[in-house]
DRENMAR-648563 format. One line per 3 residues: number of its first residue (from 1); their letters; for each residue x, y, z of C-alpha. Coordinates in pm, 1 decimal. Last residue first. Layout:
% residues N
NUM> A> X/Y/Z  ...
% end
This chain:
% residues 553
553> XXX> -1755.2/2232.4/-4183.4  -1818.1/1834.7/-4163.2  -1607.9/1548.4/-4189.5
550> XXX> -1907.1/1402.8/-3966.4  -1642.5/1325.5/-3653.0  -1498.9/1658.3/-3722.5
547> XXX> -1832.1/1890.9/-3675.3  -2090.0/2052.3/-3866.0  -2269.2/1900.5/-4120.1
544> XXX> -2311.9/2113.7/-4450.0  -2649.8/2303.0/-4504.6  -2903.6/2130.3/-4715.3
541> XXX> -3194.1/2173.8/-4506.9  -3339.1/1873.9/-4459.6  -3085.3/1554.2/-4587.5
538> XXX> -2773.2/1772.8/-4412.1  -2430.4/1790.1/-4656.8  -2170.3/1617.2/-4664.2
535> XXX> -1813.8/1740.5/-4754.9  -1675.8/1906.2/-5008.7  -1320.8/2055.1/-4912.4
532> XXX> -1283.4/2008.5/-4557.3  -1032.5/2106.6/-4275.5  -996.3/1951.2/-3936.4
529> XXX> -762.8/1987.8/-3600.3  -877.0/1866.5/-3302.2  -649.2/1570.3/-3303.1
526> XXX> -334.2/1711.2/-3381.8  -414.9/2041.0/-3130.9  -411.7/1826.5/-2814.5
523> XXX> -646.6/1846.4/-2539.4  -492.9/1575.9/-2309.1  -269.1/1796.9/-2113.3
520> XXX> 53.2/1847.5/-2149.1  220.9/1893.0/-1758.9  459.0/2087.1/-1638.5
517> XXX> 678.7/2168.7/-1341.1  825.4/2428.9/-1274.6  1217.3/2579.7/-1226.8
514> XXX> 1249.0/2912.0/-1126.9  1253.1/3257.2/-1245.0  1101.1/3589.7/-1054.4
511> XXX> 1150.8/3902.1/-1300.7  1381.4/4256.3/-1230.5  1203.9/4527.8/-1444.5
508> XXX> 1358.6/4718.4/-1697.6  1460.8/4463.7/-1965.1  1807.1/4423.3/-2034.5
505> XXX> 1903.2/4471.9/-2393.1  2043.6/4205.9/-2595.5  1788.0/4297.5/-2887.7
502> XXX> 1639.6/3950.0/-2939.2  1708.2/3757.0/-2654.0  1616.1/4015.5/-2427.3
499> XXX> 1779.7/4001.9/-2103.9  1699.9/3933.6/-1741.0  1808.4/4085.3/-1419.0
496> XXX> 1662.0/3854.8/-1126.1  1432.9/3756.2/-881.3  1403.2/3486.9/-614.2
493> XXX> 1408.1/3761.2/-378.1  1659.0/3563.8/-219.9  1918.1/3593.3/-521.2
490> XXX> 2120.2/3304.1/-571.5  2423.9/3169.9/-387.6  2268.6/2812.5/-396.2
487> XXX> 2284.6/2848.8/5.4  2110.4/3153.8/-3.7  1830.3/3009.5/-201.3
484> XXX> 1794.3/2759.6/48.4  1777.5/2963.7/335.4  1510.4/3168.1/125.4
481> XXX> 1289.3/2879.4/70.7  1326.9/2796.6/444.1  1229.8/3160.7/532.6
478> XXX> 941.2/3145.0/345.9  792.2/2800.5/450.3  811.3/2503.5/311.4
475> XXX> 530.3/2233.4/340.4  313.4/2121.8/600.8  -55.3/2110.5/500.0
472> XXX> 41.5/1922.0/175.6  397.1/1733.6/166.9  698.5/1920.6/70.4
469> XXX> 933.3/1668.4/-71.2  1246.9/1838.7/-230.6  1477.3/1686.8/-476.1
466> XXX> 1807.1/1800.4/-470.5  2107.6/1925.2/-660.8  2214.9/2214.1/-477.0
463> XXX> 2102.2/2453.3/-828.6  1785.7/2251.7/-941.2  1691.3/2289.4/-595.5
460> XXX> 1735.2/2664.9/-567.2  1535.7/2694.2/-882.3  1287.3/2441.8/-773.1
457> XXX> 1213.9/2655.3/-424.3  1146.9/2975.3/-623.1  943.2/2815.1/-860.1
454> XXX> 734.2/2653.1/-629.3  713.1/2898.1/-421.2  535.7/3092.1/-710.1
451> XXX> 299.1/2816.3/-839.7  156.6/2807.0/-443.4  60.2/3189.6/-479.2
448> XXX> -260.8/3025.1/-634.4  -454.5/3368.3/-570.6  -634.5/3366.4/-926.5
445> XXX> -625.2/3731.4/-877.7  -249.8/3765.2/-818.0  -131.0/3441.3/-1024.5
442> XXX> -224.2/3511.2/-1407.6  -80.7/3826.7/-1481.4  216.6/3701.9/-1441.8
439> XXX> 171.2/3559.7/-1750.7  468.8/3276.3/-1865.6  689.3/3224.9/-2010.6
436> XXX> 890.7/2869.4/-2124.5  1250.7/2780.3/-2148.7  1439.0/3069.9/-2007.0
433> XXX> 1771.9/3080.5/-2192.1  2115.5/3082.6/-2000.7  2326.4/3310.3/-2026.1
430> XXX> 2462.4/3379.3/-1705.4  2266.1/3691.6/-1706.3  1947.9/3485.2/-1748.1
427> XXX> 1785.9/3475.0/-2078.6  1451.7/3626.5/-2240.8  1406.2/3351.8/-2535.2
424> XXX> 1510.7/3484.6/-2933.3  1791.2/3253.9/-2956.1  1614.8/2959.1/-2874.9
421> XXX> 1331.1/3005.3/-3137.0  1012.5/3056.6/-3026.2  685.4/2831.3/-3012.3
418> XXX> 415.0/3002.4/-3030.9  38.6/3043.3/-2853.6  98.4/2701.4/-2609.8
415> XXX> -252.0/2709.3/-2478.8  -271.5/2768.1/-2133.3  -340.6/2584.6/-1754.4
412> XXX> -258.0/2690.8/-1398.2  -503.4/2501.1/-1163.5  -176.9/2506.5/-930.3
409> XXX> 23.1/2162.5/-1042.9  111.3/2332.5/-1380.3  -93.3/2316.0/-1720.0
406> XXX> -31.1/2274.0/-2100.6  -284.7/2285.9/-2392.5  -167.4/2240.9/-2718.1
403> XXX> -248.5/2518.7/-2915.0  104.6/2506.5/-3083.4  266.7/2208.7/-3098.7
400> XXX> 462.8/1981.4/-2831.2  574.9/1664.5/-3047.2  347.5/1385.0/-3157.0
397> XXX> 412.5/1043.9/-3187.4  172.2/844.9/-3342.8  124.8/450.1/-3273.6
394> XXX> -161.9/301.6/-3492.4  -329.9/14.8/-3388.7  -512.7/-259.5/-3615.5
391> XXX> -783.7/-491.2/-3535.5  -928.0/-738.6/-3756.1  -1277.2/-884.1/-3720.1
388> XXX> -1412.1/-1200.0/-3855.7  -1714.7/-1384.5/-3962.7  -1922.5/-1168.3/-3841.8
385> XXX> -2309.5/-1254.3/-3887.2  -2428.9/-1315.0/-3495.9  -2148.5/-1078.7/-3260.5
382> XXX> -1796.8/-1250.1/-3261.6  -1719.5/-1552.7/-2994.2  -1312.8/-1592.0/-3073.1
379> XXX> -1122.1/-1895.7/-3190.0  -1054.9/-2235.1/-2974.3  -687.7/-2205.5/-3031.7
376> XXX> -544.1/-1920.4/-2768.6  -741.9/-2081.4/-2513.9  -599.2/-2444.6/-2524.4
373> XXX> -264.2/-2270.2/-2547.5  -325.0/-2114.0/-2192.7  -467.2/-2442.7/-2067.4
370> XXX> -191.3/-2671.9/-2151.7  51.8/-2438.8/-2005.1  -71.0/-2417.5/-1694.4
367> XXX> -155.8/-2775.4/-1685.5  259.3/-2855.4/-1749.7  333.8/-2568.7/-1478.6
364> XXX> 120.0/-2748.0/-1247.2  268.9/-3069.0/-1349.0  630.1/-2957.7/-1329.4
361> XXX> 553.3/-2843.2/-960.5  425.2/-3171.8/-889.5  732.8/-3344.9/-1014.8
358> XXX> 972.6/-3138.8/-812.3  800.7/-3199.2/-482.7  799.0/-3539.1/-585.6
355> XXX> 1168.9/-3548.9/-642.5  1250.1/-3409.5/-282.6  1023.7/-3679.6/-118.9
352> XXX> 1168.1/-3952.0/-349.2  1512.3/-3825.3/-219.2  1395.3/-3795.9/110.7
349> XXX> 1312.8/-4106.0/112.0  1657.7/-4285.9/-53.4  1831.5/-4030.4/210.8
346> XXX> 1644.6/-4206.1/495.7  1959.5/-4226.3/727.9  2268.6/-4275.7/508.2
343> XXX> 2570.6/-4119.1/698.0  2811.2/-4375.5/498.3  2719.4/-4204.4/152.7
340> XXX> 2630.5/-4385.1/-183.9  2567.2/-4163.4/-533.2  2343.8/-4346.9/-784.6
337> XXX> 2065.8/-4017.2/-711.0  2329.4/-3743.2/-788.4  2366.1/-3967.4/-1126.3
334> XXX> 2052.2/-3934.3/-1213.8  2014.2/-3557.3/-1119.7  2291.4/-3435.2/-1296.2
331> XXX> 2625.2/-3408.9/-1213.7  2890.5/-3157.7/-1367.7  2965.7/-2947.6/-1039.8
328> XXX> 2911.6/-3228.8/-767.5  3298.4/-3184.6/-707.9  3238.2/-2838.2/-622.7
325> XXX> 3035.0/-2851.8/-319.9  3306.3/-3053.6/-126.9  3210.7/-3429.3/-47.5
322> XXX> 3391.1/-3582.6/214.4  3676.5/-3857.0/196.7  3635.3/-4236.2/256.4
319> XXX> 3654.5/-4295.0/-142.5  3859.6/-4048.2/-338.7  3649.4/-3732.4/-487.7
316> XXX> 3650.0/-3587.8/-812.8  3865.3/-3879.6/-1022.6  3926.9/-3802.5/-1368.3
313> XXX> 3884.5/-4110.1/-1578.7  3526.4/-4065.5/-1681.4  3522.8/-3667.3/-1782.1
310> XXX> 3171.5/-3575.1/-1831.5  3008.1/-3796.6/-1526.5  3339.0/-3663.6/-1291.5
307> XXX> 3424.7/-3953.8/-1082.2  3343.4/-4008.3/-747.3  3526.1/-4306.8/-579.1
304> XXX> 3332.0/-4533.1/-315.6  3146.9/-4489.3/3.3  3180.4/-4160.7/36.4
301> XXX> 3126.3/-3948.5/340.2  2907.9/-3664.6/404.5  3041.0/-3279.8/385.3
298> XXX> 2816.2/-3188.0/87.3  2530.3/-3498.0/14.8  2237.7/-3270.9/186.9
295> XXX> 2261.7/-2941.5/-10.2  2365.0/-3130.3/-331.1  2036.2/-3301.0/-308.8
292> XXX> 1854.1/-2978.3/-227.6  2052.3/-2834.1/-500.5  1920.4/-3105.8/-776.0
289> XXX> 1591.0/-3007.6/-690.4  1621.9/-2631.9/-751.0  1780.1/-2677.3/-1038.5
286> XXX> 1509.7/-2900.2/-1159.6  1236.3/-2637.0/-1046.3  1470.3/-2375.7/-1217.3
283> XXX> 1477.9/-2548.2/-1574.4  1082.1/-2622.1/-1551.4  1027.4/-2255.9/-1501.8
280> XXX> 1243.3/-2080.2/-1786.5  1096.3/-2383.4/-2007.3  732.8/-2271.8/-1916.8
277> XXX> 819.3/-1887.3/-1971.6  967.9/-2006.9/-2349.2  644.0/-2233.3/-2425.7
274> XXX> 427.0/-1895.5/-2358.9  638.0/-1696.4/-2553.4  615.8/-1968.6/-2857.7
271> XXX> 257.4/-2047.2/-2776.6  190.2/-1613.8/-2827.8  367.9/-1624.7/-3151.5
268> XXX> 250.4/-1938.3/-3322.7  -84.3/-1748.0/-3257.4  25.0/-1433.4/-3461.9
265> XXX> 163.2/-1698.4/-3713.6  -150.0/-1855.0/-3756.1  -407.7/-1518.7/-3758.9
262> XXX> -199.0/-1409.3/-4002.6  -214.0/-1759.8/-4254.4  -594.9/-1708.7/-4272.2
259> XXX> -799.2/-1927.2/-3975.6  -1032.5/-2201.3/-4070.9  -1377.5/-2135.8/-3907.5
256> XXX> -1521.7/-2388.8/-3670.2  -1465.0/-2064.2/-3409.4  -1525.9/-1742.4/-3524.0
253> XXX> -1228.6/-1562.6/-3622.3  -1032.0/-1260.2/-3464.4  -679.9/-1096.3/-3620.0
250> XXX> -522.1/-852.1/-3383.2  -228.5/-662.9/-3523.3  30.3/-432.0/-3368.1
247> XXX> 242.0/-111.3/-3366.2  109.8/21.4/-3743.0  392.4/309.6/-3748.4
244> XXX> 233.5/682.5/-3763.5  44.3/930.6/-3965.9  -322.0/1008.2/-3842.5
241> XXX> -498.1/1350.5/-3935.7  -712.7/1203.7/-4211.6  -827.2/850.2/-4168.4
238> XXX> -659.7/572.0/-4250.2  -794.8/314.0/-4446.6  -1017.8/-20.1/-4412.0
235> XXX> -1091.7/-142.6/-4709.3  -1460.9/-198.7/-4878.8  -1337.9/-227.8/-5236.4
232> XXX> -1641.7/-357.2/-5470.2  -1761.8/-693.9/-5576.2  -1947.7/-794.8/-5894.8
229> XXX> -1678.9/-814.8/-6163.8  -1472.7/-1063.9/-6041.9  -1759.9/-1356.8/-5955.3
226> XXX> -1698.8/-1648.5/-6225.5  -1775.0/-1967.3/-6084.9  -1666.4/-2127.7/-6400.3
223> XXX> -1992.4/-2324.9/-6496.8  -2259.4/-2188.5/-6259.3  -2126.3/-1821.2/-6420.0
220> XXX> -2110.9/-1902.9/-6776.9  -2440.9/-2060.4/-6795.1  -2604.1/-1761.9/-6604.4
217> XXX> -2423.0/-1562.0/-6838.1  -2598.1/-1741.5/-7148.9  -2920.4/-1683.0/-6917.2
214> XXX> -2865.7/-1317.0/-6999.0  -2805.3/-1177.8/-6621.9  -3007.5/-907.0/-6452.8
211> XXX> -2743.6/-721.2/-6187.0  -2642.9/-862.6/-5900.8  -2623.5/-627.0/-5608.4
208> XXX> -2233.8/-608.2/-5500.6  -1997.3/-816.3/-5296.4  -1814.0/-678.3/-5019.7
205> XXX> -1439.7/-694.8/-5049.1  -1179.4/-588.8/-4799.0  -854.6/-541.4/-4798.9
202> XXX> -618.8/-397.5/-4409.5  -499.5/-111.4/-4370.2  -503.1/53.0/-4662.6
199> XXX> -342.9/415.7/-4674.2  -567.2/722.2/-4726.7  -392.4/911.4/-4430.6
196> XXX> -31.7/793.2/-4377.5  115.0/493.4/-4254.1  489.0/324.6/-4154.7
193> XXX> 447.9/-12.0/-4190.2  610.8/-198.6/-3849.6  382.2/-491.2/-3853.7
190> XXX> 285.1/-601.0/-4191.6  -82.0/-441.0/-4274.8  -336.8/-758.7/-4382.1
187> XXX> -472.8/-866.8/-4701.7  -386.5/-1234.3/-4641.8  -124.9/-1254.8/-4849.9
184> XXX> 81.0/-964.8/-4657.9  -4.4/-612.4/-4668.2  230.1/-344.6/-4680.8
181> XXX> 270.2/-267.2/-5093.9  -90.6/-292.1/-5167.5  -107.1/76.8/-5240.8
178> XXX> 167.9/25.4/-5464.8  24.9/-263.6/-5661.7  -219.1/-5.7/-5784.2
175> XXX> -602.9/-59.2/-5667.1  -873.9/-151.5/-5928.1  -1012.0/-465.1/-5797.1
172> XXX> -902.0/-561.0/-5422.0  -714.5/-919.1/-5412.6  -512.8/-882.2/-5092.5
169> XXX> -821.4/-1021.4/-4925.4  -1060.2/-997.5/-4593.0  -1365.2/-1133.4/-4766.0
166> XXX> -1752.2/-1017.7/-4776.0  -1938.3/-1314.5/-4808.9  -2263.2/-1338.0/-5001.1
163> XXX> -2523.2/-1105.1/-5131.9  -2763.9/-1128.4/-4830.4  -2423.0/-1039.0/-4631.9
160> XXX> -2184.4/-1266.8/-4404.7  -1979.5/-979.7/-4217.8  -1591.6/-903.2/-4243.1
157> XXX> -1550.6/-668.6/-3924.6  -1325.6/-419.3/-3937.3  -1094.4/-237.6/-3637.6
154> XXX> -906.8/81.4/-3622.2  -728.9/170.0/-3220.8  -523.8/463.2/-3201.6
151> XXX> -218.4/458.5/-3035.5  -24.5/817.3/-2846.9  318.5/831.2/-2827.3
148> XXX> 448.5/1165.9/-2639.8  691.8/1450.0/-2712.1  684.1/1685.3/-2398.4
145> XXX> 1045.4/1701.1/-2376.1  1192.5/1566.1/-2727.7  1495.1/1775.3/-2726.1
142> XXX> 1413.2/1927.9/-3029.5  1034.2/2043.5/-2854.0  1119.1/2156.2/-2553.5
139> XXX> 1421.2/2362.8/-2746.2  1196.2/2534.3/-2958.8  1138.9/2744.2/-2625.6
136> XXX> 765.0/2803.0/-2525.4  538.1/3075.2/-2500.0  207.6/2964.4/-2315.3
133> XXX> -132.5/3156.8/-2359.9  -343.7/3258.6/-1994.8  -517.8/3554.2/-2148.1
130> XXX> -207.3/3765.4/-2318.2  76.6/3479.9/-2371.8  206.1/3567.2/-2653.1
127> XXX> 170.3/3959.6/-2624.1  535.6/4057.7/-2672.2  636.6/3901.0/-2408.6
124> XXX> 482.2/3919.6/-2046.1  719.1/3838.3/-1748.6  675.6/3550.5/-1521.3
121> XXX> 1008.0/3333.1/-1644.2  1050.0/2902.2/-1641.3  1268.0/2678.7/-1638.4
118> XXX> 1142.6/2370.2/-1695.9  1059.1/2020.8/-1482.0  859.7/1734.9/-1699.2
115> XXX> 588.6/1620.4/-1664.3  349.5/1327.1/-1532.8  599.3/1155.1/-1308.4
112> XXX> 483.1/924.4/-1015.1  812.1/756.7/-849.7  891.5/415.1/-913.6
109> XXX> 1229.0/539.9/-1111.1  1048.2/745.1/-1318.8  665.5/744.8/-1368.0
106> XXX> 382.0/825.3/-1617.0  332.3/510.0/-1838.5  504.9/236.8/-1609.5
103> XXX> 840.7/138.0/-1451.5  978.5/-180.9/-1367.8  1109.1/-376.7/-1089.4
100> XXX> 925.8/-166.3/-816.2  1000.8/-307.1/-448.3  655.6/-418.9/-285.0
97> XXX> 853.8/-731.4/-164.6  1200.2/-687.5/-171.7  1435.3/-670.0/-444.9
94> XXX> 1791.2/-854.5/-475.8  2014.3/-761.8/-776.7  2157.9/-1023.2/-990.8
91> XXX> 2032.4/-915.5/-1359.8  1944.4/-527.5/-1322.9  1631.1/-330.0/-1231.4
88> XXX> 1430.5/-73.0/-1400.1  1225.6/-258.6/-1630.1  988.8/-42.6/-1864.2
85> XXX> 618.4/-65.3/-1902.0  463.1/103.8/-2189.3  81.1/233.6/-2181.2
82> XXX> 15.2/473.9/-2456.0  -243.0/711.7/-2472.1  -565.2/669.1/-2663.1
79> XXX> -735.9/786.3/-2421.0  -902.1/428.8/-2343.0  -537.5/314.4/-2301.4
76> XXX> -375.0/139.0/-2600.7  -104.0/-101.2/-2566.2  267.1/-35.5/-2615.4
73> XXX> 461.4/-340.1/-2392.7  297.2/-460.9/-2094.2  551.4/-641.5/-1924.2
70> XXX> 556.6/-1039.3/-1835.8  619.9/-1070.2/-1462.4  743.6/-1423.5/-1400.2
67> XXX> 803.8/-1465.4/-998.5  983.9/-1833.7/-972.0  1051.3/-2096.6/-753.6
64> XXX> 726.5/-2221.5/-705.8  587.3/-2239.4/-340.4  251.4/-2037.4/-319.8
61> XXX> 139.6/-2316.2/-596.2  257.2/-2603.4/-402.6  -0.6/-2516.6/-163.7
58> XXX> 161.8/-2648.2/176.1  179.5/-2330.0/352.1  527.8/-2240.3/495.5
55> XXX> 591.7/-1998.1/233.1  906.1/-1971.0/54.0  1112.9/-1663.3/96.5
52> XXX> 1331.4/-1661.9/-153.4  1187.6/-1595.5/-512.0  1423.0/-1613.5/-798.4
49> XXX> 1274.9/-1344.1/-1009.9  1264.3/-1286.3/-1364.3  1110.3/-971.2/-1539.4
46> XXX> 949.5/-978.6/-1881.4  903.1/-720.8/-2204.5  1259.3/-526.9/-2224.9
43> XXX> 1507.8/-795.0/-2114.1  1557.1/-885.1/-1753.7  1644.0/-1256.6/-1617.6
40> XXX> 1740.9/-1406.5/-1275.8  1641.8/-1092.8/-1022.0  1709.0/-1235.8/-679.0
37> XXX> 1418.3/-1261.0/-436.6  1175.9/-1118.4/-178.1  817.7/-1197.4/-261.0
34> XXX> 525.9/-984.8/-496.8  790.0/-734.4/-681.8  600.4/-435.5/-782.8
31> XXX> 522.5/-365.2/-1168.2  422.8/-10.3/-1199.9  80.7/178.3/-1329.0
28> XXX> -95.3/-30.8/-1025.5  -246.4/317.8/-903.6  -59.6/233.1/-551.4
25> XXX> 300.3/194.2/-679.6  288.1/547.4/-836.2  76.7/667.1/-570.2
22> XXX> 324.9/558.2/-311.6  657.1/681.6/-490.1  513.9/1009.7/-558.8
19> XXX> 371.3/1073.5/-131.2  639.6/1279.2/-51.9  529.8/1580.3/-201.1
16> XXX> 721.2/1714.1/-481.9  959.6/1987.0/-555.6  1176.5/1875.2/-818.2
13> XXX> 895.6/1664.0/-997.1  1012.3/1334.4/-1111.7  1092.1/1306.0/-1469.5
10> XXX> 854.5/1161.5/-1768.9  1061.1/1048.3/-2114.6  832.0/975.6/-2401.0
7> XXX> 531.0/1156.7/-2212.4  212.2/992.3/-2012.4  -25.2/1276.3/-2113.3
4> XXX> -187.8/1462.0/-1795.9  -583.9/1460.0/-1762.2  -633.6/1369.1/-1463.7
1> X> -362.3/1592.9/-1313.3
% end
């Protein structure tokens, strides 16, 4: 299970073990709600929350209003994987503390989720899956089932040679205006550019050895600073195997350096997300303020006539009469302050009491601020002689393929060996396809019987509907997986007839379905895969290089 591949769309296991909900919240993969509250805001990359319960301590921090939790939206994992988090809950709904408001790479619904459940036969076929191979159904790959994103990370550094400067530039010398079609002015990939291998990522120009000069060209040179013809094209490009939408952009400087028009709007950016969570919680500390008030003037007594601030001649309360909540609808703080009430003990303190309160939480949030923007100026510490680094990342997605390597919860792993066409599966005599086979060679003398009450437990799930939890050391028994097999009206052998999809014929031999779950594993064809024409060859004995990394053969 280490090795699992976050997919596009995980699902809960049918038959699981109880303990899903607290390893997902556990490994930190989901957001969990840190106080009680009332969700205020949800779009895809940050979670509002009205907290509730406020804290008795006096640390104003522990008693702001709000619970911002700003989602991590496609970054790169050290496997290259993707890490997306995805909000589950809705605008208005209360969650309690430790409740999960949104999902991460690898779960569903809060609930750990590595796979994805199939249906699954133990017969062999036609040799496929001889030695522990996998034959799958085209249809887990149209509908997308173990499709996953995975984000590769390319970086350059622009370094400050004997020769001079290299430059991050648009400007490259012989390269076609079509190959520069992506960048923007500063020589960078645009956000959203759909790559392939040999693409730019992002210009580069190193400059070259001089070469003698006439002193006439000396002349020239000091006079016009002419320097075209002595660089050459040290770009970044993608490497072969890779195709896939550039995801996002990280431009470093060292400080004192001026930063190229990228590395300004990336930063305009972040201070315009960070701006918009500091308005968010300024506007619901002075809500929060002006409903104290409110809280304290409803049901008291006026001393003179109320009129509406944004209608002056209509009249909201008569004078002598009590305050109802929604006559104090349009005011705002100022004018909450001006109004005069006949039970008036101490309301001028604890309306500078309440307003202080407010005013310290403003200047929190106002240092807050201050700080984070401070940061994202002062410009990056590089290693000595870079003068800037650019980093750019990839997402790929790539569908189930063959020689892929797959694995159940049992120790039960293959290589997807082909990838059949629906029609041609083994199907049930309802007619429904199977959706992956497997060897049943592979159980007896690997004795992981556990793979086969699993199946026969998920198919009666799958057909009442539920989801079972059979924890470790105390799980199902026989007769229990029969009783519920019975009750799904299937057979309790947990066998059936099947047919061949490509003659129509039964075959001989009744065979145990099910449902199972799946994993893909992180051993994935795509990136394994390499060809070479000429390639490089070893200084000694002349013999290519072996191996991917060295474009070898």
């Amino acid at each position: 299970q280490r090795q699992a591949v976050p997919l596009l769309q995980p699902e809960a296991p049918l038959v699981g073990t109880g303990m899903e909900h607290v390893v997902a919240r556990d490994s930190g993969a989901v957001v969990a709600a840190k106080r009680p509250g009332v969700v205020e805001y949800v779009s895809a990359d940050r979670v509002v929350v009205r907290a509730e319960s406020r804290s008795k301590k006096t640390d104003p921090v522990q008693d702001l209003p709000l619970d911002i939790y700003n989602l991590t939206k496609y970054r790169r994992s050290n496997q290259n994987t993707c890490i997306n988090q995805k909000p589950i809950v809705r605008k208005g709904q209360r969650v309690q503390a430790g409740d999960v408001v949104a999902d991460g790479p690898g779960t569903d619904q809060g609930e750990l989720a590595l796979g994805r459940n199939v249906l699954v036969a133990f017969m062999p076929w036609g040799g496929y899956n001889f030695e522990d191979a996998i034959l799958v159904s085209e249809r887990l790959v149209k509908d997308d089932r173990f499709t996953s994103i995975h984000i590769e990370e390319f970086e350059i550094q622009a370094r400050d040679t004997k020769l001079g400067k290299e430059e991050v530039t648009r400007d490259i010398p012989n390269v076609s205006e079509e190959a520069l079609k992506d960048l923007d002015e500063s020589g960078i990939v645009r956000i959203g550019a759909k790559v392939k291998p040999a693409d730019i990522l992002v210009g580069k120009i190193t400059p070259k050895g001089e070469t003698q000069l006439t002193p006439e060209e000396k002349l020239l040179r000091a006079i016009f600073g002419e320097k075209a013809g002595d660089v050459r094209d040290t770009s970044l490009t993608v490497p072969p195997g890779i195709e896939g939408t550039v995801v996002d952009v990280k431009v470093f400087s060292r400080r004192g350096v001026d930063k190229d028009e990228r590395a300004k709007s990336i930063e305009e950016e972040e201070i315009g997300r960070l701006e918009k969570d500091y308005q968010d919680e300024i506007a619901m500390v002075e809500m929060e303020r002006d409903q104290k008030l409110k809280n304290i003037l409803v049901g008291k007594t006026v001393l003179q006539d109320l009129f509406d601030p944004t209608n002056k001649t209509k009249r909201v309360t008569k004078k002598g009469d009590r305050i109802a909540r929604e006559d104090l609808e349009n005011f705002s703080w100022n004018e909450l302050k001006k109004v005069k009430i006949k039970e008036d003990d101490g309301l001028a303190q604890t309306i500078r009491k309440i307003e202080e309160l407010a005013e310290e939480q403003i200047s929190i949030y106002d240092s807050m601020l201050e700080d984070r923007i401070g940061r994202l100026r002062r410009g990056d510490d590089l290693p000595p002689g870079v003068i800037k680094m650019v980093k750019v990342y990839v997402a790929v997605k790539r569908k189930l393929s063959v020689g892929d390597k797959m694995a159940g919860r049992h120790g039960n792993k293959g290589v997807v060996s082909k990838i059949l066409p629906m029609e041609d599966m083994p199907y049930l005599p309802d007619g429904t396809p199977v959706e992956i086979v497997l060897n049943p060679l592979g159980v007896p003398s690997r004795m992981n019987v556990g793979q086969i009450l699993e199946t026969h437990l998920g198919w009666a799930a799958r057909a009442l509907g539920l989801w079972v939890a059979s924890p470790v050391f105390d799980g199902a028994t026989e007769e229990e997986i029969k009783e519920h097999l019975k009750q799904a009206a299937l057979p309790t052998s947990g066998k059936t007839g099947l047919y061949d999809g490509r003659t129509g014929k039964r075959f001989h031999q009744e065979v145990t379905v099910g449902q199972i779950y799946i994993l893909k594993l992180a051993h994935l064809v795509d990136d394994k895969m390499h060809a070479r024409s000429i390639g490089p060859y070893s200084l000694v004995t002349q013999q290519p290089l072996g191996g991917k990394a060295q474009f070898g053969g």
